[in-house]
C-alpha positions as CSV (number, residue, x, y, z in Angstrom):
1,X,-22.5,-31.5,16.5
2,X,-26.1,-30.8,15.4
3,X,-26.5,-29.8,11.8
4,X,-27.1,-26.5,12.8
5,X,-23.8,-25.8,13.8
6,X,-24.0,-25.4,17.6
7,X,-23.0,-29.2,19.8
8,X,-25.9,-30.7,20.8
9,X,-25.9,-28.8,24.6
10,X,-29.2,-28.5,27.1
11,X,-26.1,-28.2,30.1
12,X,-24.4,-31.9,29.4
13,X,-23.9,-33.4,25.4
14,X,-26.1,-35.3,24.3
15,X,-27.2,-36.8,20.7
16,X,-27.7,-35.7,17.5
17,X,-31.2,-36.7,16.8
18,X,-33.8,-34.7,15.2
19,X,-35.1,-33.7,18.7
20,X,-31.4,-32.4,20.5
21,X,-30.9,-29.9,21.1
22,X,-29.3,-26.4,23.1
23,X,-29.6,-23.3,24.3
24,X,-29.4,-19.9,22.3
25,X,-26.6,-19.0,24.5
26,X,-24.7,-22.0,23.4
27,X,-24.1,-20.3,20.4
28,X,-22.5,-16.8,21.4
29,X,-20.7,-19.2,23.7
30,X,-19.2,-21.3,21.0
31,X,-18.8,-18.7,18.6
32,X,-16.8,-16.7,21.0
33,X,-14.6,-19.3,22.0
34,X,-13.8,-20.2,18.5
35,X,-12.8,-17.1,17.4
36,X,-10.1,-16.8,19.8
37,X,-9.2,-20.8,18.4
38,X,-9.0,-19.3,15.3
39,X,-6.5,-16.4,16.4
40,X,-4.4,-19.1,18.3
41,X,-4.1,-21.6,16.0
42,X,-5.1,-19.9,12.6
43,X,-6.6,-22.7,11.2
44,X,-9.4,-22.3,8.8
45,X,-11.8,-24.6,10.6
46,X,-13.1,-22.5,13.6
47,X,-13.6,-20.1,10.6
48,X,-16.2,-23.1,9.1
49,X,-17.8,-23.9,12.8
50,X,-18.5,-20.4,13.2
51,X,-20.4,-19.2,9.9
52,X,-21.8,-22.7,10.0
53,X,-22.9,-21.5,13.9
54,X,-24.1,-18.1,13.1
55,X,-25.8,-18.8,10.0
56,X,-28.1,-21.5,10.7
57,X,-28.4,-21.9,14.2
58,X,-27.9,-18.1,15.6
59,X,-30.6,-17.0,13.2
60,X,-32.6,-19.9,13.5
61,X,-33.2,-19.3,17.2
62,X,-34.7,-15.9,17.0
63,X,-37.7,-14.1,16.0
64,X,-37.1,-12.4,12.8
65,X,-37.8,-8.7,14.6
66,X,-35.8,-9.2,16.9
67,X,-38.0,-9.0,19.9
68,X,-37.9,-12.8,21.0
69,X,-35.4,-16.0,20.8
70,X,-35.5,-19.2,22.4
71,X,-33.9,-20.7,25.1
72,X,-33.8,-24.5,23.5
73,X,-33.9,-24.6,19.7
74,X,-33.2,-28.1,17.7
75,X,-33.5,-28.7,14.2
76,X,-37.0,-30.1,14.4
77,X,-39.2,-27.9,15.4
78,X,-42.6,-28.1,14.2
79,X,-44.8,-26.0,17.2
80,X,-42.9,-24.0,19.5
81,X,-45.3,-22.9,22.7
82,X,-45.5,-22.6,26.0
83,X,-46.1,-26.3,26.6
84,X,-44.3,-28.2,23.8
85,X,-40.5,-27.9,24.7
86,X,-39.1,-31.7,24.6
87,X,-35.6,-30.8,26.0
88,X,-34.8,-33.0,28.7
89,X,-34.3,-30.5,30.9
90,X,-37.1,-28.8,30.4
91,X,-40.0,-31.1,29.7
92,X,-43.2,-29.4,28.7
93,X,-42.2,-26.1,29.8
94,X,-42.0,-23.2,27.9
95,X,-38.5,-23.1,27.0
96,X,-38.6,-23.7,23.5
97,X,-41.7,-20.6,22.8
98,X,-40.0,-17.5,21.3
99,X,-39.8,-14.8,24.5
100,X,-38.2,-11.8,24.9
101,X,-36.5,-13.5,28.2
102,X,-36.7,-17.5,26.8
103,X,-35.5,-18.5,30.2
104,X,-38.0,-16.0,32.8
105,X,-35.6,-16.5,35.9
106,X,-32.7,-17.9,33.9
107,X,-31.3,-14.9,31.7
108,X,-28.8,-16.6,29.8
109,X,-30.1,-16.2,26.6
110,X,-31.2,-12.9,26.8
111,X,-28.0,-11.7,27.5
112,X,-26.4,-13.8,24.7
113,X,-28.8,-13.4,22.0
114,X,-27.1,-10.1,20.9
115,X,-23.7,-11.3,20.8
116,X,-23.0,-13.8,17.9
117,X,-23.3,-11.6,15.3
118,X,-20.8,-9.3,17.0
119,X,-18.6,-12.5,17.2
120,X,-19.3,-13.1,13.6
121,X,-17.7,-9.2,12.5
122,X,-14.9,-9.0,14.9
123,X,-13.8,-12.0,13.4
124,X,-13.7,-11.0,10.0
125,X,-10.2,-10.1,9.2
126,X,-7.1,-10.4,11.0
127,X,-3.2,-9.8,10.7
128,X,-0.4,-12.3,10.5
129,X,2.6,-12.4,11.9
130,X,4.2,-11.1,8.8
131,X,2.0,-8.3,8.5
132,X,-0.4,-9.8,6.1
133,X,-3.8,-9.9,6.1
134,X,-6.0,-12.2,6.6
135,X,-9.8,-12.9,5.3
136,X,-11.2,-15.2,7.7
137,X,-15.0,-14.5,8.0
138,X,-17.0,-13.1,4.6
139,X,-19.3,-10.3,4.5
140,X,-19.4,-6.8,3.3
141,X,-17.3,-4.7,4.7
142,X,-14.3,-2.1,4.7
143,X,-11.2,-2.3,6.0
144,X,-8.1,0.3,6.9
145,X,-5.1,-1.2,8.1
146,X,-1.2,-1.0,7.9
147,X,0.0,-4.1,6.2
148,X,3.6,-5.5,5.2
149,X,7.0,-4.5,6.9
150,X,6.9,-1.2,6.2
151,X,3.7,-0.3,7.3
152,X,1.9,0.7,4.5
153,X,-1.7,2.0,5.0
154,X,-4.3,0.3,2.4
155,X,-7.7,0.2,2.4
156,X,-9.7,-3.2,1.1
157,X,-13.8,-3.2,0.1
158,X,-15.2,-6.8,-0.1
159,X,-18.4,-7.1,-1.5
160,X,-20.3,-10.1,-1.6
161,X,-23.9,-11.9,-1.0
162,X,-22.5,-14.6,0.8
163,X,-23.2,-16.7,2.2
164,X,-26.6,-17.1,-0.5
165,X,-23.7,-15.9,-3.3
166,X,-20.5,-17.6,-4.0
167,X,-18.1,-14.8,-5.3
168,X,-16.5,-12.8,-2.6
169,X,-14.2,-9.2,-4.3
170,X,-11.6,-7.5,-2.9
171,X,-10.7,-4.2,-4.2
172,X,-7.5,-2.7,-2.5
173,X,-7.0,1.0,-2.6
174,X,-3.5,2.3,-1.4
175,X,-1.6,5.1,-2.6
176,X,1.0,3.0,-4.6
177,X,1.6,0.0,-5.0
178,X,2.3,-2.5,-2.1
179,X,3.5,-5.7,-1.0
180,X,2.0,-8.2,1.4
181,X,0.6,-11.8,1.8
182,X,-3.5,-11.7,1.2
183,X,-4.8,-15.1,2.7
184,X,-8.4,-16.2,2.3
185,X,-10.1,-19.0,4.0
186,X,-11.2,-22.1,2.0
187,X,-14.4,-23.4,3.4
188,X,-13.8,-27.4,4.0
189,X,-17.1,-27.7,1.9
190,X,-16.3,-26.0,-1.0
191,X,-14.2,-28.5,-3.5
192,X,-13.9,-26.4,-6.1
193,X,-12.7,-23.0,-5.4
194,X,-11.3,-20.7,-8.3
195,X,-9.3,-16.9,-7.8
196,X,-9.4,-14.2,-10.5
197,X,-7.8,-10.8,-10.7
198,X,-8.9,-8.1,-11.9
199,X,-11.2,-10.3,-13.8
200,X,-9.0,-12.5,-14.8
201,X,-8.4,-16.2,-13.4
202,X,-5.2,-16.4,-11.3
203,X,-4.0,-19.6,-10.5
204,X,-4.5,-20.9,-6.6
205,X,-1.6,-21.0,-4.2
206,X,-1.7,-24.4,-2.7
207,X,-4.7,-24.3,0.7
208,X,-2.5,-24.9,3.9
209,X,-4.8,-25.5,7.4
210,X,-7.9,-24.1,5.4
211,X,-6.5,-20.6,3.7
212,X,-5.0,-19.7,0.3
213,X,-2.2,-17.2,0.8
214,X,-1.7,-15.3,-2.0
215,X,1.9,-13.0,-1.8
216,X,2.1,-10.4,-4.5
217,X,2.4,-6.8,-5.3
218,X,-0.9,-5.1,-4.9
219,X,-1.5,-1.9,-6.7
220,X,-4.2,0.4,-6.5
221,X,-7.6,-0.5,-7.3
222,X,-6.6,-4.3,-7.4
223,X,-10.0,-6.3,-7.3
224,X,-9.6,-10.2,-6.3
225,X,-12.6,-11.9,-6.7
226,X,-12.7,-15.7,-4.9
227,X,-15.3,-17.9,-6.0
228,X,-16.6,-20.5,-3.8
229,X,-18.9,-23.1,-5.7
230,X,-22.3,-24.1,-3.6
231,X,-23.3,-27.8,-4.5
232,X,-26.2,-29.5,-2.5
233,X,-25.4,-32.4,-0.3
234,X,-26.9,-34.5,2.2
235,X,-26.1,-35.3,5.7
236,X,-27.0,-38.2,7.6
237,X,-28.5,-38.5,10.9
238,X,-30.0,-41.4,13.8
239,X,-33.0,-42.9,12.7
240,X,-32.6,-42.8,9.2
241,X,-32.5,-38.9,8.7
242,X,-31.3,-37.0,5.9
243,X,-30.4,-33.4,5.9
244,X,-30.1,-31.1,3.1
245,X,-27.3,-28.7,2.8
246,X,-25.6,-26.4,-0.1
247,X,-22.4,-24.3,1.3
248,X,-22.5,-23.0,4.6
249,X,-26.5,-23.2,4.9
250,X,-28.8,-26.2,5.8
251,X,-32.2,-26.2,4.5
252,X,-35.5,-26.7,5.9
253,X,-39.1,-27.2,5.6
254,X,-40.4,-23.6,6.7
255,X,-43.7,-24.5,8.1
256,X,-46.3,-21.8,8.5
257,X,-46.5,-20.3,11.9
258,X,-50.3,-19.3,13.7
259,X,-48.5,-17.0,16.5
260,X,-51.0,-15.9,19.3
261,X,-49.3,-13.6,22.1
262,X,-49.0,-14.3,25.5
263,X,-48.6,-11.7,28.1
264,X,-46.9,-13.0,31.2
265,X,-46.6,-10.7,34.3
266,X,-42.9,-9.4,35.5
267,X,-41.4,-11.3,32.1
268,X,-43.9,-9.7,29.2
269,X,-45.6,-6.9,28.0
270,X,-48.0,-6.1,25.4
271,X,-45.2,-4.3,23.6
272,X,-43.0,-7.5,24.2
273,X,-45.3,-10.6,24.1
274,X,-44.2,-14.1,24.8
275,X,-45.4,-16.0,21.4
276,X,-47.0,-19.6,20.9
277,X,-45.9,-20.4,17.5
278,X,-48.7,-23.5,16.1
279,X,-48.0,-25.1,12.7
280,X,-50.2,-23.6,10.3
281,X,-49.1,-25.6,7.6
282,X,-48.1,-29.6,6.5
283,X,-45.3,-30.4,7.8
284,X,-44.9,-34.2,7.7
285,X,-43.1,-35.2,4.8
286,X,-40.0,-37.8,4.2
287,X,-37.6,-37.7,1.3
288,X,-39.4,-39.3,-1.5
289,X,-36.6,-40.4,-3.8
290,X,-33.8,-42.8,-3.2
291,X,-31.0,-41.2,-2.1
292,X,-28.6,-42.1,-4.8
293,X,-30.8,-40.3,-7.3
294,X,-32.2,-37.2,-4.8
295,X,-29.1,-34.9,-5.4
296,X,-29.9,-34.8,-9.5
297,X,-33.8,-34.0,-8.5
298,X,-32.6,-30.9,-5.8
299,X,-33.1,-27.9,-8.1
300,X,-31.5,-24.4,-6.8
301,X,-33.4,-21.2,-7.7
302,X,-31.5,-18.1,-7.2
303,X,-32.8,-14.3,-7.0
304,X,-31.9,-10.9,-6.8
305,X,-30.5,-10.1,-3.0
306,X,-33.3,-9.1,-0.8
307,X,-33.6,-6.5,1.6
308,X,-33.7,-9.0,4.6
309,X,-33.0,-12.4,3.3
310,X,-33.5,-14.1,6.2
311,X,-37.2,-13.3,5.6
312,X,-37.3,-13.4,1.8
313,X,-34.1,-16.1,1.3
314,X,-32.7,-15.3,-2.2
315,X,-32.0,-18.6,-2.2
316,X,-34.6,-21.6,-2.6
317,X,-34.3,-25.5,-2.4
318,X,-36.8,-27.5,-4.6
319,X,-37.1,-31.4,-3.3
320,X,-39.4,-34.2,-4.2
321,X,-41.2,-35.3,-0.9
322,X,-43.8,-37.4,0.2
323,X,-46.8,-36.6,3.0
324,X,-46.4,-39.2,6.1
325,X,-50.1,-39.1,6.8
326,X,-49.8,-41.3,10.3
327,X,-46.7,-39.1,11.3
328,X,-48.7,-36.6,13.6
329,X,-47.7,-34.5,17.2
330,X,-46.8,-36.7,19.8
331,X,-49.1,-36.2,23.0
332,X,-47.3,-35.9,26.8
333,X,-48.3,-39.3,28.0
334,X,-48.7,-37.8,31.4
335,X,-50.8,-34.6,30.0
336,X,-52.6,-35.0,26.9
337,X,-53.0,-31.7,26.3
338,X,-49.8,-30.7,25.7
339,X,-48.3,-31.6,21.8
340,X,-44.9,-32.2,21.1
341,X,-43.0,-32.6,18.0
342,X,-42.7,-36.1,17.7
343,X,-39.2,-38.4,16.3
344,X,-38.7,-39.9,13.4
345,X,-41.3,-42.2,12.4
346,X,-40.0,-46.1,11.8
347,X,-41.1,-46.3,8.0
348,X,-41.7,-49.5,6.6
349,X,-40.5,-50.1,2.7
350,X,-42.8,-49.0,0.5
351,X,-45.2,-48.4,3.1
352,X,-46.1,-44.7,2.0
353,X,-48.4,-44.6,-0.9
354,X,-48.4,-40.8,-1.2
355,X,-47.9,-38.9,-4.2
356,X,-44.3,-37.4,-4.6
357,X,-44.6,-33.5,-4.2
358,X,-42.1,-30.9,-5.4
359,X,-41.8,-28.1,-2.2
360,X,-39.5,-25.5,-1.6
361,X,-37.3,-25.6,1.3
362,X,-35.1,-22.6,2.6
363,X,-32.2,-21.8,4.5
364,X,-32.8,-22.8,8.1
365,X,-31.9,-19.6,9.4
366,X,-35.0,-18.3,7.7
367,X,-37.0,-20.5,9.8
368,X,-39.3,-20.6,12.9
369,X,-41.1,-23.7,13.0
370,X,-39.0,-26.3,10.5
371,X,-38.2,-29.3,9.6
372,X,-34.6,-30.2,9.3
373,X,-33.9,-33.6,9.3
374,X,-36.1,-35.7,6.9
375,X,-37.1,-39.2,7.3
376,X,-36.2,-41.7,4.3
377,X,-39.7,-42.8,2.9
């Protein structure tokens, strides 16, 4: 599993280095099939995999318009043109540019890209087999449905900012009151989680295969708020790499993009341009602090929700790096014209003389170009 979410896939497994990676239509595929995991076995962790999935790599793999995605994405990507994919599949083809077809012949993707968000919604609540609800996927949304034995129609509003906020409320309108079993998934992250209702805190049933099952009397205008605490952690990967990650989202190094179209005949238009996406920005920096300290130096800046916030993130990562000046784009031995984002770099101790520089990182979703998985300076 990359740290996007989506297995490591370019047609056979592979690794989980910072280069892996897999196609866009890996993850409607994934997605999809663990939805219907978590219907058959109701177990909160295809829940996890699948906002992990949606929220990291699924929007991490497309244009923010919406008008191209890629067919290989990884979680180093640091140029992404018609020359620089490094899958292995697809050497130094194009298959890693943003496209409104990624694959020209090959239309996977393009018939894919559309679906995991669908997969995300449909997933969102289900019913029991007592007639209870079931909160499996957060978002805003409404729901009607006939709950409990009897059949009682109610009608529940979540609200919430999540996956950038941490409370989650359920109001439940009926027309009197009603009984039936309210479960809410537990994300295996969170550590800490804490119920209220109706503003005050209600204490947790016990978390059986990743939900909290609460069985009550609900009456009108009920709200149940569910707090999920975000903390930062890391995440380690080959070659010394650390990732960053707070609740469901991994963070990255957003690095600048200098897009230039490309028109391709029979697979682009003017209208729809194939895009060569060259860092615009410095991108080669290692964690500069020793990773028993880095988690007290991450600072987390929250704002108000934003009208698109995978383009404006609400939520910001501050991290003390350090520049890697001799970590540059590798050059195709057989072509050396065409760059490529290169591996890890084999750091030396105390070898990097740099200055330590606070920069903001954001959630990878937000992300064209990135940088995901840091080396250890």
């Amino acid at each position: 599993m990359l740290i996007d979410g989506i297995p490591s896939t370019s047609e056979d497994y592979r690794e989980t280095t910072s280069l892996d990676s897999h196609e866009t239509c890996d993850i409607s595929d994934h997605t999809w099939t663990w939805g219907y995991l978590l219907m058959a076995t109701g177990d909160g962790v295809w829940g996890d995999r699948i906002e992990r999935a949606c929220f990291n790599a699924g929007l991490g793999a497309i244009k923010k318009d919406w008008r191209a995605h890629q067919y290989f994405s990884c979680p180093n990507q640091v140029l992404a043109t018609q020359s620089s994919c490094h899958a292995v599949l697809a050497y130094g083809k194009g298959w890693m540019s943003y496209r409104p077809n990624s694959g020209h012949g090959v239309a996977c993707c393009g018939g894919n890209v559309h679906r995991f968000l669908p997969n995300y919604v449909i997933r969102m609540w289900m019913i029991d087999s007592e007639g209870g609800l079931a909160a499996t996927l957060y978002g805003a949304s409404k729901l009607r449905v006939q709950v409990g034995p009897g059949k009682h129609p109610v009608e529940i509003h979540e609200e919430t900012d999540y996956p950038f906020g941490e409370e989650i409320h359920f109001t439940v309108n009926s027309e009197k009151p009603v009984s039936f079993p309210l479960s809410l998934r537990i994300p295996r992250w969170c550590h800490n989680p804490s119920l209220f209702l109706n503003d005050k805190q209600f204490a947790l049933p016990p978390i059986e295969n990743g939900f909290a099952r609460i069985n009550r009397k609900f009456h009108p205008g009920d709200r149940i708020t569910l707090v999920l605490p975000m903390k930062t952690a890391l995440s380690y990967w080959p070659v010394n790499g650390i990732g960053i990650e707070r609740g469901p989202l991994v963070y990255s190094l957003p690095i600048k993009e200098d897009w230039a179209p490309v028109v391709e005949a029979k697979w682009s238009t003017l209208d729809f341009p194939e895009w060569n996406a060259n860092p615009a920005s410095p991108w080669n920096y290692g964690i500069a602090v020793d990773e028993t300290e880095i988690l007290s130096k991450i600072e987390a800046k929250s704002t108000a929700m934003t009208s698109d916030p995978w383009v404006e993130p609400p939520v910001t990562l501050t991290v003390p790096l350090r520049k890697i000046p001799d970590w540059q784009l590798r050059t195709d031995i057989k072509d050396p014209n065409i760059k490529l984002t290169p591996p890890l770099p084999q750091i030396a101790e105390d070898s990097i003389k740099t200055d330590t520089e606070k920069i903001s990182v954001v959630p990878y979703g937000a992300t064209h170009l990135r940088l995901t998985i840091f080396p250890e300076t």
